[in-house]
MARBA-3410 file (N, C-alpha, C, O; in Angstrom, 1 decimal):
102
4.2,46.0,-24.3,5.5,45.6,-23.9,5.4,44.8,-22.6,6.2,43.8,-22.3 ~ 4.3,45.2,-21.8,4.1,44.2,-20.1,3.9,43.2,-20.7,4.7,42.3,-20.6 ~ 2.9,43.2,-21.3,2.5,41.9,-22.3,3.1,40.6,-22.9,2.8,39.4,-23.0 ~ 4.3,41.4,-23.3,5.8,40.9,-24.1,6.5,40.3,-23.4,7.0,39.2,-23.6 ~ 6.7,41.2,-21.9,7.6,40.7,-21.3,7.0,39.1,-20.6,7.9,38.2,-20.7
6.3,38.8,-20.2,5.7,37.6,-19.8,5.8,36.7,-20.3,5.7,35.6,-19.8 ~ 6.1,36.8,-21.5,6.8,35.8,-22.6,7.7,35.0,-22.0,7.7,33.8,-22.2 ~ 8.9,35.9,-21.0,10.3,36.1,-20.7,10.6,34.1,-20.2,11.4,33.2,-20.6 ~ 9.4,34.1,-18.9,9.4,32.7,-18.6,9.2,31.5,-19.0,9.6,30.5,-18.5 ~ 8.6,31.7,-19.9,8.5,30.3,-21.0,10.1,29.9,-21.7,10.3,28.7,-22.2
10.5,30.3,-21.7,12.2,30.3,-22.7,12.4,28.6,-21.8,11.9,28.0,-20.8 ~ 13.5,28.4,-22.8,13.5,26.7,-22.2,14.9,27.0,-21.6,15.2,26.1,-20.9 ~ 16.0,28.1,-21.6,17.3,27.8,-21.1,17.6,29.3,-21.5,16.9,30.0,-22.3 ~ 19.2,29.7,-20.4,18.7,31.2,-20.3,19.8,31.3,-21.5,20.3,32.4,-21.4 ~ 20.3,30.6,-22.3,20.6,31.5,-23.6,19.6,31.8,-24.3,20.2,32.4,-25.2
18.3,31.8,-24.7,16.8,32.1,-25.4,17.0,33.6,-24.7,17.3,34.7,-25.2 ~ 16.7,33.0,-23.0,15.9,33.9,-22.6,16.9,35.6,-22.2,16.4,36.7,-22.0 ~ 18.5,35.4,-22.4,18.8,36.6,-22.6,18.9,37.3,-23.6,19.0,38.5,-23.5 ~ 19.0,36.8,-24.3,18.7,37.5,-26.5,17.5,37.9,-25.8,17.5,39.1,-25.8 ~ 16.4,37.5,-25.1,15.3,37.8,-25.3,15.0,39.4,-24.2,14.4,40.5,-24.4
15.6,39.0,-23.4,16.0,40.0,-21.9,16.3,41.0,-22.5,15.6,42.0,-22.6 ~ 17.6,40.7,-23.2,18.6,41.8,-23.9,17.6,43.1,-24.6,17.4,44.2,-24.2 ~ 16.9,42.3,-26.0,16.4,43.0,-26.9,15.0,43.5,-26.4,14.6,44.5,-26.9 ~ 14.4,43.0,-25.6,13.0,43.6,-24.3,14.1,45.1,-24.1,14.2,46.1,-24.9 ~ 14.6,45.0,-23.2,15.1,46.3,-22.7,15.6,47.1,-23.5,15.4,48.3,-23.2
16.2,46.9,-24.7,16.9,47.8,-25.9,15.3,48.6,-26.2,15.1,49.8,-26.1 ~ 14.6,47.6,-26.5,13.1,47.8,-27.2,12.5,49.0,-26.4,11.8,49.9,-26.9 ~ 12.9,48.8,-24.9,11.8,49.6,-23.7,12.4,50.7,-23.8,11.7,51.7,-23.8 ~ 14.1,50.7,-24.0,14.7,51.8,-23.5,14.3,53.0,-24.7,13.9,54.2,-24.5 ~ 14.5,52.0,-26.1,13.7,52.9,-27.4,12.4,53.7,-27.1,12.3,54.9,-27.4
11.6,53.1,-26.5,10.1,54.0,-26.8,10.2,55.2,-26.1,9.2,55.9,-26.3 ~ 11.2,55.6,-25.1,11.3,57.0,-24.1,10.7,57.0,-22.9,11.0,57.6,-21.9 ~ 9.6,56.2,-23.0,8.4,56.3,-21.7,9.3,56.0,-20.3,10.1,55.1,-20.0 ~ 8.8,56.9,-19.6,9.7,56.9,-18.4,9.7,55.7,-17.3,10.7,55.6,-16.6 ~ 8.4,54.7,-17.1,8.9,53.7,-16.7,9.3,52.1,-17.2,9.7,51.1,-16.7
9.0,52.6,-18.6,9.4,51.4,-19.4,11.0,51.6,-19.2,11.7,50.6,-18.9 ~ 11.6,53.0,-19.6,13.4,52.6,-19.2,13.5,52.4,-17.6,14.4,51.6,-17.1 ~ 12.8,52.9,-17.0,13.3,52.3,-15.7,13.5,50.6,-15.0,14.2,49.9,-14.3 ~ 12.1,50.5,-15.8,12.0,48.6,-15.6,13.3,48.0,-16.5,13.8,46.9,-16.1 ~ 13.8,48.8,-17.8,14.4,48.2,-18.5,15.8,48.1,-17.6,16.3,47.0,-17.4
16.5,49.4,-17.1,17.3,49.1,-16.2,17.9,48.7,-15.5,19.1,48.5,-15.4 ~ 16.4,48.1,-14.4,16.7,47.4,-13.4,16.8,46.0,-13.3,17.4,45.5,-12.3 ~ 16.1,45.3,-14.6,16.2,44.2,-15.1,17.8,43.9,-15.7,18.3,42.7,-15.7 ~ 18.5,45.1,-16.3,19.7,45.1,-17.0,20.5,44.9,-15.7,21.3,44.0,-15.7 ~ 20.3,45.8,-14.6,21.3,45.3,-13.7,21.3,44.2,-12.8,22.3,43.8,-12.1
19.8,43.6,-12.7,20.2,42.4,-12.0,19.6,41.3,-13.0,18.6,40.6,-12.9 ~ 20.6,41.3,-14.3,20.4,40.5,-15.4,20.7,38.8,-14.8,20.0,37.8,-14.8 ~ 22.2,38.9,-14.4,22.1,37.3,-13.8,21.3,36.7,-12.6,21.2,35.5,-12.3 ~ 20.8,37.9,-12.0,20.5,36.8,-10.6,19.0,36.4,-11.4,18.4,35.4,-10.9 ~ 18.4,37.2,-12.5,17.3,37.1,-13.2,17.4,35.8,-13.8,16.8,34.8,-13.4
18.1,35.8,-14.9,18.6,34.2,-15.6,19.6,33.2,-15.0,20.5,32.7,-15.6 ~ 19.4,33.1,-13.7,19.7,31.9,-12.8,18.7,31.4,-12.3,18.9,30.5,-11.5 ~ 17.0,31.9,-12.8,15.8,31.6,-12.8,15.9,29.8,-13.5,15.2,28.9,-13.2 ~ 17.0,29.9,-14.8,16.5,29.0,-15.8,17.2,28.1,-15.6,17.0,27.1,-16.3 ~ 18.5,28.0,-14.3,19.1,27.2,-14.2,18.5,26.0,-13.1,18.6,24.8,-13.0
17.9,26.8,-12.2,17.9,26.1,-11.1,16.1,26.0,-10.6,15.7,25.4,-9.6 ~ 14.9,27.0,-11.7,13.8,27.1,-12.1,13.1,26.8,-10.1,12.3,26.0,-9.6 ~ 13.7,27.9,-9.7,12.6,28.4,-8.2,12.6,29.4,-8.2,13.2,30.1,-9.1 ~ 11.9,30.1,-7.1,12.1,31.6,-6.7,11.7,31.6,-5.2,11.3,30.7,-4.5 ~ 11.9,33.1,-4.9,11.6,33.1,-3.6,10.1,33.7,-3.4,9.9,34.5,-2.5
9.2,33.4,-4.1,8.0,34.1,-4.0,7.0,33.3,-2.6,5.9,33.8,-2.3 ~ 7.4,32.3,-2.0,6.8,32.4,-1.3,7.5,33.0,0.0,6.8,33.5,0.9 ~ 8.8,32.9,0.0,9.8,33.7,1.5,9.1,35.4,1.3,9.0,36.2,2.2 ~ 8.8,35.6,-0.1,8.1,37.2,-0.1,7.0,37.3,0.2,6.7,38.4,0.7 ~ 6.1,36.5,0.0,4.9,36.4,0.6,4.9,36.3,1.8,3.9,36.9,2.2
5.6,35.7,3.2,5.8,35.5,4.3,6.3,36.3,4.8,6.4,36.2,6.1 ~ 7.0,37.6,4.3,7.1,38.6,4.8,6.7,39.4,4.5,7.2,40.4,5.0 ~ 5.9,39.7,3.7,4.4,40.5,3.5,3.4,40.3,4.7,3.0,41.1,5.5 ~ 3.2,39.6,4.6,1.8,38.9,5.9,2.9,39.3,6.9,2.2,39.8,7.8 ~ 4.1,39.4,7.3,4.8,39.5,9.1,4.5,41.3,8.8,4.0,42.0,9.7
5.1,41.9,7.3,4.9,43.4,7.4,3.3,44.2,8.0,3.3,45.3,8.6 ~ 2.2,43.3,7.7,1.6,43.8,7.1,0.6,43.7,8.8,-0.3,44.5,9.1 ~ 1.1,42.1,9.8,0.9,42.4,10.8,1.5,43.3,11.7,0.8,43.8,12.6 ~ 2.7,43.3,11.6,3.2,44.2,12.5,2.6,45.9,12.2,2.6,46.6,13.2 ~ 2.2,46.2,11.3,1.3,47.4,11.0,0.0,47.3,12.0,-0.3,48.0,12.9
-0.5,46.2,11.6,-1.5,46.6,12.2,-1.5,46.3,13.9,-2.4,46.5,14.7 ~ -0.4,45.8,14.0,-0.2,45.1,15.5,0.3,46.7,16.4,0.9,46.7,17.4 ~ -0.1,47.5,15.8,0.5,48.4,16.8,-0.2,48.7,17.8,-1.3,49.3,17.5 ~ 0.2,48.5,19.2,-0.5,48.5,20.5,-0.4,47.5,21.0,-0.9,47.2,22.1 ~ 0.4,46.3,20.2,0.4,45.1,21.2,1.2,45.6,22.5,1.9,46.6,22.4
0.9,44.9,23.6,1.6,45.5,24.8,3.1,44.7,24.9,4.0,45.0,25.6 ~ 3.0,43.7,24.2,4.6,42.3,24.5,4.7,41.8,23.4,3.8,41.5,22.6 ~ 6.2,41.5,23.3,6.7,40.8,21.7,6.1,39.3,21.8,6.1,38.7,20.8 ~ 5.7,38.6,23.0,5.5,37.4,22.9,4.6,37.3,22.3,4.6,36.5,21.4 ~ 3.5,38.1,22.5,2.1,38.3,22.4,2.1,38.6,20.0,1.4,38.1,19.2
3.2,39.5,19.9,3.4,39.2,18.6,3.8,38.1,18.1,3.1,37.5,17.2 ~ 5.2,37.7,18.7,5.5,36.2,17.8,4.3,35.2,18.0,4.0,34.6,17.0 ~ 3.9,35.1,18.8,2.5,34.2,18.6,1.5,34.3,17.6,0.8,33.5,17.0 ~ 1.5,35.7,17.5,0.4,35.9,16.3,1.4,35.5,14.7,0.9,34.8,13.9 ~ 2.6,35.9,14.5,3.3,35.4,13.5,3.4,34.3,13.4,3.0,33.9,12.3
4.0,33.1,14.6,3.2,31.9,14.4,2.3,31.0,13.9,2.3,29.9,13.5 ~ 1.2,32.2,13.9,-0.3,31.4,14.0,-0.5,32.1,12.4,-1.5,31.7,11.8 ~ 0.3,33.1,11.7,0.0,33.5,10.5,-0.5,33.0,9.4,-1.1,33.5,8.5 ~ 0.2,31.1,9.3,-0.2,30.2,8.2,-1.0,29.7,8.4,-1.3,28.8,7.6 ~ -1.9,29.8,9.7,-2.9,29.2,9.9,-4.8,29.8,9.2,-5.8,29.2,8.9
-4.2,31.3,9.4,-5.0,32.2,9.1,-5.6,31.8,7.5,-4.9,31.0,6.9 ~ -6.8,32.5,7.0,-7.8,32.3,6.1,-8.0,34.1,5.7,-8.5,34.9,6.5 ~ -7.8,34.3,4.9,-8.3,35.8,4.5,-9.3,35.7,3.4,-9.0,35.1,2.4 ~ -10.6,36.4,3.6,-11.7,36.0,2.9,-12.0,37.8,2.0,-12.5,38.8,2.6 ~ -11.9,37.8,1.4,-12.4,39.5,0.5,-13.7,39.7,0.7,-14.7,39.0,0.5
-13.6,41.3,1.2,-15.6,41.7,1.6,-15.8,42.1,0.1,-15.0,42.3,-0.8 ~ -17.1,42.2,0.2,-17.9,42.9,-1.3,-18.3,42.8,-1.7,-18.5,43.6,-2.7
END
């Protein structure tokens, strides 16, 4: 069904893609499994802000990403002694390079 659902973005216009939304969730809600109805759900209830994806084809994935990296410093920023001393490092956040150890 995750599988399935990825389908969802390819649709060329959102009448496809809610026949398609629609019967995903009917489908999820059928099998019982407890977070397949929950995803089915939550998708049901924010059905339009979902298929206004197809009208206007952006998202906000990178404004979520930019406040991932501000959450994620401010975690670890604890002990800064001054907020300036933070907004500067928020500043300097798109400058940064993150490399994976291993």
């Amino acid at each position: 069904m995750k599988e399935q659902l990825r389908l969802f973005w390819d649709f060329e216009n959102s009448e496809q893609a809610q026949i398609f939304l629609e019967t995903w969730c009917k489908d999820a809600r059928e099998t019982g499994i407890k977070h397949l109805v929950k995803v089915a759900d939550t998708l049901g209830a924010f059905k339009t802000t979902v298929l206004n994806y197809f009208k206007f084809r952006i998202t906000n994935a990178v404004t979520e990403g930019i406040v991932h990296k501000i959450k994620t410093l401010k975690r670890q920023a604890y002990g800064f002694r001054d907020m300036e001393y933070f907004k500067l490092r928020v500043y300097h956040l798109h400058e940064q390079w993150y490399s994976l150890s291993g």
